[in-house]
N, C-alpha and C positions, 0 to 999 in steps of 0.2 A: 454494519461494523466489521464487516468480514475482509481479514487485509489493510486494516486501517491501523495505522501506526500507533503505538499507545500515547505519545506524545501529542498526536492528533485527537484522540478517544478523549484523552482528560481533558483538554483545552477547551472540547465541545460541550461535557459536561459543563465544564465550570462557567462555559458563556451562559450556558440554559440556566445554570444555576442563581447566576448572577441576575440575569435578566425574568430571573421569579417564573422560569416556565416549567408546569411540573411534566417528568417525564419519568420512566421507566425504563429499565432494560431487559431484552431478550437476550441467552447466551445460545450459542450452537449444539450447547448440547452434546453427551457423553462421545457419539457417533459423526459430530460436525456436522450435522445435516438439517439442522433445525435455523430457524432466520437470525442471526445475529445483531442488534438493533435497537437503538432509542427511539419511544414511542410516545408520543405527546397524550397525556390524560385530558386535556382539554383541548377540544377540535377547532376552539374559537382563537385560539395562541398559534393555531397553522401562520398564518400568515405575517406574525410578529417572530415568530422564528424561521419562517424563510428569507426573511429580510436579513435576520441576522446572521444565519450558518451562511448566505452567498454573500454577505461584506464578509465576513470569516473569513471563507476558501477563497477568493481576492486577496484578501490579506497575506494567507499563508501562501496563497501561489506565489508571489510576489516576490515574499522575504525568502521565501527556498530559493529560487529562482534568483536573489540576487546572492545566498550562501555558496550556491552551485557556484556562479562567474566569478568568486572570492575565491573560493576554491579553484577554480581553473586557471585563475592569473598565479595563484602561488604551486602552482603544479602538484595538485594535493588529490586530485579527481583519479578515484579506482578503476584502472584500466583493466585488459585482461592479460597485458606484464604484472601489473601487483600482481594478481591473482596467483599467477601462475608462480612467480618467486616466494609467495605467501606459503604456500603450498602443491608443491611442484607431483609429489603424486596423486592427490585428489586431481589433479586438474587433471591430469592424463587421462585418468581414469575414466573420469567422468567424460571425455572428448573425447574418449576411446566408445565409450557406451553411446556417447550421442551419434558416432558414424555409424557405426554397427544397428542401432536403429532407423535411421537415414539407408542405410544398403538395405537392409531386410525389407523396408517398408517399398521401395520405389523398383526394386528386386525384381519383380512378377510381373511391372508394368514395362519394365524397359527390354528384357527375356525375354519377352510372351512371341 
């Protein structure tokens, strides 16, 4: 569950829910290092829930996937012009940091 959008998290709960699988969850924990993750309590439901989380991610690929090209015909897709107009010093900032690590890093190889 690590990275997973919450909007994707509830959706899956609620399909498990719906579809009577019991499961549990793991959090990451105080440090983030721990396994983040729904856990099936009955091992005999594997295979009735893998059927249903990949028509799931099918599904949601699908419907993103057609939000994104709705969004790209109405010119709505976040470039790195929004960005940058959003927030004109973050971005520098932050592009200022990522060269400066880009030079340091390739620095001693290209030198040498």
């Amino acid at each position: 569950m690590r990275d997973v959008p919450e909007d994707e998290a509830r959706e899956v709960k609620e399909l498990l829910e719906k579809h009577e699988i019991e499961f549990f969850e793991t959090y990451s924990g105080n440090w983030g290092i721990s396994m983040p993750a729904l856990w099936l309590k009955n091992i005999k439901q594997f295979e009735l829930a893998r059927e249903i989380l990949d028509e799931y991610q099918r599904e949601r690929t699908e419907r993103i996937r057609n939000e994104h090209q709705l969004n790209k015909e109405r010119n709505e897709v976040k470039t790195m012009w929004h960005s940058f107009k959003e927030r004109p010093l973050q971005f520098t900032t932050y592009s200022l940091i990522i060269i400066l690590v880009l030079y340091l890093s390739i620095k001693f190889f290209v030198f040498f």
